[in-house]
Structures are given as structure tokens and as C-alpha cells.
C-alpha positions as CSV (number, residue, x, y, z in Angstrom):
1,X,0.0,0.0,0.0
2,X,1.3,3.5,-1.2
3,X,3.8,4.0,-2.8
4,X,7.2,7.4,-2.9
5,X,6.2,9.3,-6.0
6,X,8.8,12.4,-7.9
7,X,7.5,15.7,-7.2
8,X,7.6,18.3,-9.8
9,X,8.9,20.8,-8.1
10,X,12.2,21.3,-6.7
11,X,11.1,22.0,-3.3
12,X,9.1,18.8,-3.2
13,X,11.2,16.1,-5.7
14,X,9.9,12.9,-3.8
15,X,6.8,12.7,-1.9
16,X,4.0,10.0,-0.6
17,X,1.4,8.8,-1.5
18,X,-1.6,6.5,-0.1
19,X,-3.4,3.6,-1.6
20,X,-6.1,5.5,-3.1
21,X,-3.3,7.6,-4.5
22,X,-3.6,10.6,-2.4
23,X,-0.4,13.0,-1.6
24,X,-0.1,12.3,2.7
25,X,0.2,15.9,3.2
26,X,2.1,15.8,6.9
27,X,4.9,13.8,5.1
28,X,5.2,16.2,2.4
29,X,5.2,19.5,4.9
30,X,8.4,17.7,6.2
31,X,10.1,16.2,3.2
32,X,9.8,19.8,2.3
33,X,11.2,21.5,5.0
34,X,14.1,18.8,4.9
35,X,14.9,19.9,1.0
36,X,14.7,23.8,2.1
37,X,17.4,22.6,4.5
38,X,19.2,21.8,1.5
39,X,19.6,17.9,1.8
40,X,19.6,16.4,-1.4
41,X,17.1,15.3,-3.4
42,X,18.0,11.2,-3.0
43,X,18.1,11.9,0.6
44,X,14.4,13.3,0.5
45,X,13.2,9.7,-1.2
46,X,15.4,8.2,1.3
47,X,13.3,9.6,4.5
48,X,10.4,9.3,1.9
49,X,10.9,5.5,2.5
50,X,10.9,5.2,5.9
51,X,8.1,7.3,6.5
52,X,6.3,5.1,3.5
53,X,7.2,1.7,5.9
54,X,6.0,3.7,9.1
55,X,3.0,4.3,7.4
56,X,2.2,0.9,6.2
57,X,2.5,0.3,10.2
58,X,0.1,2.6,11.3
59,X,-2.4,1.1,8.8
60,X,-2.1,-2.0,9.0
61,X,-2.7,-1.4,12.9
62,X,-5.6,1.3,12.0
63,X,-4.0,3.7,14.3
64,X,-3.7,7.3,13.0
65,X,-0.4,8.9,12.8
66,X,-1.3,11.6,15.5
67,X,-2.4,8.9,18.3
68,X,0.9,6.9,17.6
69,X,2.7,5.7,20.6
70,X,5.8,3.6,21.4
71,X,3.8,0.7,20.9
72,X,3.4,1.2,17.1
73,X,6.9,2.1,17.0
74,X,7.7,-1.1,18.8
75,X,5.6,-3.0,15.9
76,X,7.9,-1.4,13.2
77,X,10.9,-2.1,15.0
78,X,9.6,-5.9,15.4
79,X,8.4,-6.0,11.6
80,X,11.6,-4.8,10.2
81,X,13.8,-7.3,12.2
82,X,12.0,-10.2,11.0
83,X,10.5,-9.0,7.6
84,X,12.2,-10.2,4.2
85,X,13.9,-6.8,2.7
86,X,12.5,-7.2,-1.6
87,X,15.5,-5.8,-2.1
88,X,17.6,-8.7,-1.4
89,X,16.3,-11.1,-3.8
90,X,19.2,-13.5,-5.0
91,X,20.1,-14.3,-8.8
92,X,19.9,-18.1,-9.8
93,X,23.6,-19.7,-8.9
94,X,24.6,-16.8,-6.3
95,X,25.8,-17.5,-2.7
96,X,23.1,-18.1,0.1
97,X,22.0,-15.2,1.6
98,X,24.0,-14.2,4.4
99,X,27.4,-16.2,3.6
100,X,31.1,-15.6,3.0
101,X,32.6,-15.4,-0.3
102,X,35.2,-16.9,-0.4
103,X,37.1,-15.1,-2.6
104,X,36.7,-11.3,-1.3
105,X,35.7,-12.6,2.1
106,X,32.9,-10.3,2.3
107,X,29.5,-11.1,3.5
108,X,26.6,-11.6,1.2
109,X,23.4,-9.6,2.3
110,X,21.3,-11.0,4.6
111,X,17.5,-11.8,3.7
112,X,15.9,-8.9,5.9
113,X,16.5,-5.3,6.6
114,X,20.4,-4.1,8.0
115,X,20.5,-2.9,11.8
116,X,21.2,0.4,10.0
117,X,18.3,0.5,7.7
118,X,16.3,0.1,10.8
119,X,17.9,2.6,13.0
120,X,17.9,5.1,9.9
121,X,14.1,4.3,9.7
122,X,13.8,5.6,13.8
123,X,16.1,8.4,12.9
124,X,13.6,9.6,10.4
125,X,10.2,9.0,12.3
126,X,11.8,11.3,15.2
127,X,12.7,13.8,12.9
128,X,8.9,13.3,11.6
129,X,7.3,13.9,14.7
130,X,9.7,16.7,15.9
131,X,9.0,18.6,12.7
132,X,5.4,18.7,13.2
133,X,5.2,18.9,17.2
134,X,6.0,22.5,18.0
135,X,3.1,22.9,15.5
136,X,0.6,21.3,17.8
137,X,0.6,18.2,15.6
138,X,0.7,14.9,16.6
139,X,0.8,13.3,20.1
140,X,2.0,15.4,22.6
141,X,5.4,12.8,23.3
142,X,7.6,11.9,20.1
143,X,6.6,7.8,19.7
144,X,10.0,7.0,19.2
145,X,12.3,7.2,22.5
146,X,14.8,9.9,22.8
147,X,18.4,8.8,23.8
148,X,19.2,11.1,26.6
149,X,22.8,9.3,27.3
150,X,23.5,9.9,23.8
151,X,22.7,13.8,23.8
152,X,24.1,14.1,27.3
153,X,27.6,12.6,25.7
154,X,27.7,14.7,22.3
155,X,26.4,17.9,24.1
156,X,29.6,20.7,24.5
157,X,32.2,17.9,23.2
158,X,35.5,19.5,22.0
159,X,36.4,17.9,18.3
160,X,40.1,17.2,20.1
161,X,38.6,14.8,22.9
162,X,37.8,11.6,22.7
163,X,34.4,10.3,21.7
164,X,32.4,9.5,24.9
165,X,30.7,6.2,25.6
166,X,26.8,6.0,26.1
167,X,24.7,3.6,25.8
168,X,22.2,2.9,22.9
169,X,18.5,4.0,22.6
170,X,15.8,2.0,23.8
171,X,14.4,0.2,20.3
172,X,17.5,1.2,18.5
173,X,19.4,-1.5,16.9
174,X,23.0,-2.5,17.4
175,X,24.9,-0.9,14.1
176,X,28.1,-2.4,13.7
177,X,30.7,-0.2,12.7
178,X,32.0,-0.2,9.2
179,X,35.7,-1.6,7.8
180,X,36.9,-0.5,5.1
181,X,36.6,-3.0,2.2
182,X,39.6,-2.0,-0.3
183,X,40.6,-5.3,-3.0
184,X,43.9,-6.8,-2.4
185,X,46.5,-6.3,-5.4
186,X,45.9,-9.6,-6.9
187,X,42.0,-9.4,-6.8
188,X,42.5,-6.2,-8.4
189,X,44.4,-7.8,-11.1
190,X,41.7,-9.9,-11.9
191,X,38.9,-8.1,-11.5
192,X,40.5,-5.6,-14.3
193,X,41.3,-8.5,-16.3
194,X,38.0,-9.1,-16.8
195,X,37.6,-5.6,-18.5
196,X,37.0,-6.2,-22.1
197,X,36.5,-3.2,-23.9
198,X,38.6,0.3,-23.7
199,X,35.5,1.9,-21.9
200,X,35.2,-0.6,-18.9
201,X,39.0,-0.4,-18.2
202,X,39.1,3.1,-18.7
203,X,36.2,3.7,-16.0
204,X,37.5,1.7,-13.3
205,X,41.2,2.7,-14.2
206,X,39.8,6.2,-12.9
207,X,38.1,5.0,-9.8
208,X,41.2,3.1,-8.7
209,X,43.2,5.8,-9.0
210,X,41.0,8.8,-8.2
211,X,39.4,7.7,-5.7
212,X,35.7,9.2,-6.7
213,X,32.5,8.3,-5.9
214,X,30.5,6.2,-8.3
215,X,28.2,9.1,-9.2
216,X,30.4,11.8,-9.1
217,X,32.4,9.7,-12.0
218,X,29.5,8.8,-14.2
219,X,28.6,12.8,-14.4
220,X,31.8,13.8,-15.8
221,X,32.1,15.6,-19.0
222,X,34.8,15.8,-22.0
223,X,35.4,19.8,-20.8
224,X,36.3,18.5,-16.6
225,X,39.2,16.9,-18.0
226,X,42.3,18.4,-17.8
227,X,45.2,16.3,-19.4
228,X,47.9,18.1,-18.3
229,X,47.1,18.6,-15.1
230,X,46.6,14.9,-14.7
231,X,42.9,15.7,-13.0
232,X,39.4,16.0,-13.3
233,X,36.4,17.7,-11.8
234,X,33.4,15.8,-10.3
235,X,30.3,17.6,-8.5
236,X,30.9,16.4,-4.8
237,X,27.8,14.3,-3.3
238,X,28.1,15.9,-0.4
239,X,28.5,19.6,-0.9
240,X,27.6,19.4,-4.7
241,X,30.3,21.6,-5.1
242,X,32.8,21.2,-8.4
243,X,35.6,20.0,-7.1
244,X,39.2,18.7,-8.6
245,X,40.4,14.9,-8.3
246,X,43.5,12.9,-9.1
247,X,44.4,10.9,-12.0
248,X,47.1,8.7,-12.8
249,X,48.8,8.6,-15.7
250,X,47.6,5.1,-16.5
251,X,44.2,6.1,-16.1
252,X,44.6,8.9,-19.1
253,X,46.0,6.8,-21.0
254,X,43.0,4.1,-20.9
255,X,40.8,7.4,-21.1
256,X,42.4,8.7,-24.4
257,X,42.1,5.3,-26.2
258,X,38.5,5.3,-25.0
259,X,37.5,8.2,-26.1
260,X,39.5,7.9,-29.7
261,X,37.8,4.3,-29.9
262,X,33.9,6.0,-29.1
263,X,34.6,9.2,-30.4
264,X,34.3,12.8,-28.7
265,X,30.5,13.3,-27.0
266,X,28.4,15.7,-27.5
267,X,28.9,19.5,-25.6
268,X,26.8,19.0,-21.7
269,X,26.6,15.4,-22.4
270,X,28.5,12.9,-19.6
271,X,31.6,11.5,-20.7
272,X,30.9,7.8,-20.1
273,X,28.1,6.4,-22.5
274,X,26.4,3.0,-23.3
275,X,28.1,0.7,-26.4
276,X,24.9,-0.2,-28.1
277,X,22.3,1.2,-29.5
278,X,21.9,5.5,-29.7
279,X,24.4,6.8,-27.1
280,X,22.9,7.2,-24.4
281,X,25.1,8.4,-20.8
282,X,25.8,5.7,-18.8
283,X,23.5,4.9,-15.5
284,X,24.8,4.2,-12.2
285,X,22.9,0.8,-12.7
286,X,24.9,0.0,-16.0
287,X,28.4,0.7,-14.6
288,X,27.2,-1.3,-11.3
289,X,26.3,-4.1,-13.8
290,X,30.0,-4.1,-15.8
291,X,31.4,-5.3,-12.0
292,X,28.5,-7.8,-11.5
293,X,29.4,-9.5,-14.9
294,X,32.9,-9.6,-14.1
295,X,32.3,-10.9,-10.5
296,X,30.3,-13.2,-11.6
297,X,33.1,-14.7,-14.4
298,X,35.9,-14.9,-11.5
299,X,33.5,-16.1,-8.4
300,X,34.2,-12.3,-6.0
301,X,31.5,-10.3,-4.5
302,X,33.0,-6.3,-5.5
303,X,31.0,-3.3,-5.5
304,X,31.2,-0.1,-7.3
305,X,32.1,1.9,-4.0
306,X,35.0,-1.0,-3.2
307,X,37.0,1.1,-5.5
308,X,36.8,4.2,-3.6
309,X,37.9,2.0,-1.0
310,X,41.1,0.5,-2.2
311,X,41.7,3.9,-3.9
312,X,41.9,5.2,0.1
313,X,43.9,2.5,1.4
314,X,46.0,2.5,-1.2
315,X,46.4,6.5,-0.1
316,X,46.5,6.2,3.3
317,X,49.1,3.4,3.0
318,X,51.8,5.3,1.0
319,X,54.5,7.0,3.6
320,X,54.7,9.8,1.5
321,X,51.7,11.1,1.9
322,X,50.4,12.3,5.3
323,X,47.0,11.6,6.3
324,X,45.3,15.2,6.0
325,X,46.9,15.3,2.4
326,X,44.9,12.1,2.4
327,X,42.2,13.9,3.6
328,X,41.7,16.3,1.0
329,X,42.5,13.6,-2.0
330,X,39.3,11.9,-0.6
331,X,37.2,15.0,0.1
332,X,36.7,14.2,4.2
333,X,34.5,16.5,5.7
334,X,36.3,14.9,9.1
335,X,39.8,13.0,9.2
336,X,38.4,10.9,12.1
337,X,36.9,9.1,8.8
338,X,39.9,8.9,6.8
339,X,41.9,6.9,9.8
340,X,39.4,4.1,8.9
341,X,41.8,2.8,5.6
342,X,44.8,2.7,8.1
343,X,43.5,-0.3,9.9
344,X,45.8,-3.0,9.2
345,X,44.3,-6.0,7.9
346,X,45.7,-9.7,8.9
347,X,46.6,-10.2,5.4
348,X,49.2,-7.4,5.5
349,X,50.6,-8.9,8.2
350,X,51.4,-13.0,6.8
351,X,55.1,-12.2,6.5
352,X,55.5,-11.0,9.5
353,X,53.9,-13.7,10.9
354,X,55.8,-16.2,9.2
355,X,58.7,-14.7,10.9
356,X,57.7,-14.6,14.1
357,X,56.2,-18.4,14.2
358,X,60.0,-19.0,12.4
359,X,61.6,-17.4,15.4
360,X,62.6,-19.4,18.6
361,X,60.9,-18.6,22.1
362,X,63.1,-16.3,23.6
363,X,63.5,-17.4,27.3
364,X,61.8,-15.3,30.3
365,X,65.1,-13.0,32.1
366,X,64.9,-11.0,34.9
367,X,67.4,-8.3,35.5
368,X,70.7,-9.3,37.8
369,X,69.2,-6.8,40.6
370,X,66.2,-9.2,41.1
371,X,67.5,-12.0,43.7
372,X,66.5,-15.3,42.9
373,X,65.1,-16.6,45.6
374,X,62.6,-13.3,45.4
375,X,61.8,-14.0,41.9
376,X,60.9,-17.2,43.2
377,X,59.0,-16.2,46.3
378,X,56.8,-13.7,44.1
379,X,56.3,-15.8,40.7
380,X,56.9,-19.4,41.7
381,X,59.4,-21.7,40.9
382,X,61.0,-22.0,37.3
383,X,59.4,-19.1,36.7
């Protein structure tokens, strides 16, 4: 029942809709407040989902959204942790839902909704209800329970101290957090192997080595590259600024015989097109598809946004770059998220480990001030 609908204006690009059809108008007074906040409009149909799911709630237990309570809030929480997510449906021959694969040794997807698609989903139904309370809509008490530990610990925190500890919400999932998933140089090797035309190689040539967000690639055009610079300029997802990024030599050189195989494109038209048919610019969902086909051909599990990944680590690992230059490379808004890609994984660390299992065990010394029969008194004999 219902459905998230494009507006037609700019203030309103997403809103909800009913079964009968009908605009819900209290969702759209704060999807549009949210968009004159400047959010973007993907994250407007983002918090038009959620509201869409709390919704289906509400009706299903015929309460109305300005007598809803903890209770129903409790029922979505319940729903979501037990409901199948449509969005993970599995194609024929893939791993079981919620495996390892074995070659990346990343998790598959589990069959229902993420801890952080749920707590997103409360995250949005508070900002729903605190929107419309000082209004004199809706209940009197926001349905969804306020983490006071969590506001007490945030509240007058200097960016230089540590992050305090507090504990979680009532109802609110446990999220945990995210490691960096960046391709080991061999997988890379055969991942770009399995590239088989100049445009494929040349589009994840640039991702490796710039380090750009899926989108923010695809939207390029001929006139935001600048070949002697070695760069190119990509509308930031975040700040939807135009902002410079890196490029490797390597990567202009798969762009050039790319674009002297397809030919120049057409003046405002996105660099990156489709191979068949009219030219037509190339859709996050096509250039998500190119890695499918070649994950599928060599048994891994990559993503688009794994490139970004392994383009940080590969960033953060150099020594002669420091990690605010790092920083900037990636676009950061804090370097707290940058230190993520120096976590050292174990398979960094298998030749040192084959020299420490190849070493003999060093016997335990104590200094020649230490008497022995006090050594002994304190830690036993042989000790």
C-alpha cells in the first residue's frame, strides 16, 4: 500500500502517497522542509521510505499517525527485524544469503533489513514527529524514544577529545561499525582482467586511482578533463560543489584510447556512454552491472564503491603522503573518517607472521638486581 512518488517541483522532488493515490500531506510538509534545509534530493526519497514503511504500520494497525505511541513504534521495530527486505532477492547460482565469499571474504546480504536500515528508519520517524510537534501536531510525546545518554555525551564535546561512551536507545538497533573493504592487489588484477573493452577499463582505471564516488564519475564531461594537469572535476555528493580529483597517468591513458575508440561526445553530455544502441550516458545501474558481470566470471563479490575503498587505502598506506593530504584527495569532511583505511588487515601482516612463528621462544630474564630466591617467592618456581 502506497507508494514514494517524484514531485515536480524542486522543493518537493519525492513525496507519498496513499493507496487510493492521495499526496499524505504531513509527510510532504516535512520532506519539504528537509529539501529547504538543502539535503539532497535522494536523501528526500530516502526519508520518503521510511516514513512510507511507518505508514504501512500505522495502517495495518488502524491507528492514526497523531495517536501513535511507542507501541506502534515497537511493531515497526519488530516488523523490520524479522521481515524479508525485496530488495535482497538473489540471482539463480549466487551465494546463500548471508554467507562468505570466499574469494573477497565479504559477507553476502542478509534476507531482511540491515541494523542500520532500521535505525535510519527511527532516525527519520523522530525527525517526523519533531518537525510537526512544535506545530501542535501529533501526540504530545515523540513515539520514538529519545536517547538522553547519547545527547548528554555529544552535548559541548571538544572535536580534540575523545568520543564519549553511552549507551544505545531504547528500540534502537545495534549498528556495527564499518571496515573498510579495499581489493587486495591480486584481486584487483583480476577483477581488471576481466575488462574487455577500452570503456570498462578506462572507467574503473579512474576510480582506482581517483578515488571518486560512483556518481560523481559517471557525471563527468569531456570539458572536466584536464590532461595536463593529470585531474578532473566531479560535482561532490556531499556539498555538490565542483571539485578537482587525481588521475594517474595510466588512467589517461585508458581514457584517451577510450574516447579515440567512441569518439568525442556531444557539448553537456556525460563523458561515459552505453556501447549499443543511440548513445545514451551511462547509468549508475549499467556501470554497477559491468562489476557484476565480471564478478560473476571470477566467483568475487566487488562493488562499485570497493573502488573508492582500495583507492583510500592505497592513499592512506603510501608514507609519503600524510593523512590530511589524504584527507583532502578523498574529500573528508572529518579525518576521524579517513583513519578508517589505516587499519591494518591480517593479510598485511602474513610475512610477518611467518617470521615470528620462524623465530625461537626467547626465554623469560629477569634483570641481575632481582635476587633469585625473590623471583621465586613472588612468581613461583622455574618461573
Amino acid at each position: 500500500m502506497g507508494a514514494v512518488v517524484a514531485g515536480m517541483t524542486p522543493s518537493l522532488p519525492w513525496y507519498v502517497v496513499d493507496a487510493a493515490d492521495r499526496e499524505i500531506q504531513p509527510v510532504s510538509s516535512y520532506l519539504r522542509d528537509l529539501t529547504l534545509g538543502d539535503v539532497s534530493p535522494l536523501t528526500c526519497r530516502s526519508y520518503g521510505y521510511d516514513l512510507l514503511r511507518w505508514y504501512r504500520v500505522l495502517w495495518a494497525l488502524d491507528v492514526g499517525w497523531e495517536q501513535a505511541t511507542e507501541a506502534e513504534v515497537a511493531a515497526l521495530v519488530g516488523w523490520l527485524r524479522c521481515a524479508r527486505n525485496p530488495q535482497r532477492k538473489r540471482r539463480p547460482g549466487s551465494l546463500p544469503a548471508g554467507s562468505v565469499n570466499p574469494q573477497t571474504g565479504k559477507p553476502t546480504l542478509r534476507p531482511g533489513y540491515a541494523p542500520a536500515t532500521i535505525a535510519h528508519n527511527l532516525s527519520a520517524v523522530y525527525g517526523f514527529y519533531s518537525f510537526h510537534q512544535p506545530f501542535g501536531r501529533g501526540p504530545a510525546v515523540n513515539p520514538v524514544p529519545e536517547n538522553r545518554a547519547r545527547r548528554a555525551a555529544l552535548a559541548h564535546r571538544s572535536p580534540i577529545e575523545a568520543r564519549a561512551q553511552h549507551r544505545r536507545g531504547r528500540l534502537r538497533p545495534k549498528v556495527p561499525l564499518r571496515q573498510p573493504r579495499a581489493m587486495p592487489d591480486q584481486q584487483w588484477d583480476k577483477l581488471f582482467a576481466q575488462m574487455n573493452c577500452a570503456r570498462d577499463r578506462a572507467l574503473l582505471s579512474c576510480y582506482i586511482s581517483s578515488g571518486a564516488r560512483a556518481s560523481e564519475l559517471l557525471g563527468v564531461q569531456l570539458g572536466d578533463v584536464e590532461w595536463q594537469k593529470g585531474q578532473l572535476w566531479v560535482i561532490s555528493k556531499g556539498t555538490r560543489a565542483r571539485q578537482p580529483v587525481p588521475l594517474s597517468p595510466e588512467s589517461l591513458a585508458h581514457l584517451a584510447c577510450y574516447l579515440d575508440e567512441a569518439g568525442l561526445p556531444e557539448t553537456d553530455t556525460p563523458l561515459w556512454r552505453t556501447r549499443r544502441g543511440d548513445p545514451r550516458p551511462l547509468t549508475y545501474w549499467a556501470a554497477r552491472r559491468v562489476i557484476q558481470r565480471a564478478d560473476e566470471r571470477i566467483g568475487a563479490s566487488w562493488t562499485l564503491h570497493d573502488l573508492r575503498h582500495t583507492a583510500a587505502t592505497r592513499l592512506a598506506r603510501d608514507p609519503k603522503l600524510t593523512l590530511v593530504e589524504v584527507q583532502s584527495i578523498l574529500r573528508h569532511a572529518h579525518i576521524t573518517t579517513t583513519s578508517l583505511y589505516t587499519a591494518v588487515r591480517l593479510d598485511d601482516l602474513v610475512d610477518k607472521l611467518a617470521e615470528h612463528y620462524a623465530r625461537p621462544v626467547q626465554p623469560v630474564t629477569w634483570p641481575q638486581q632481582y635476587a633469585a630466591d625473590d623471583i621465586e617467592a613472588v612468581f613461583g618456581a622455574g618461573k
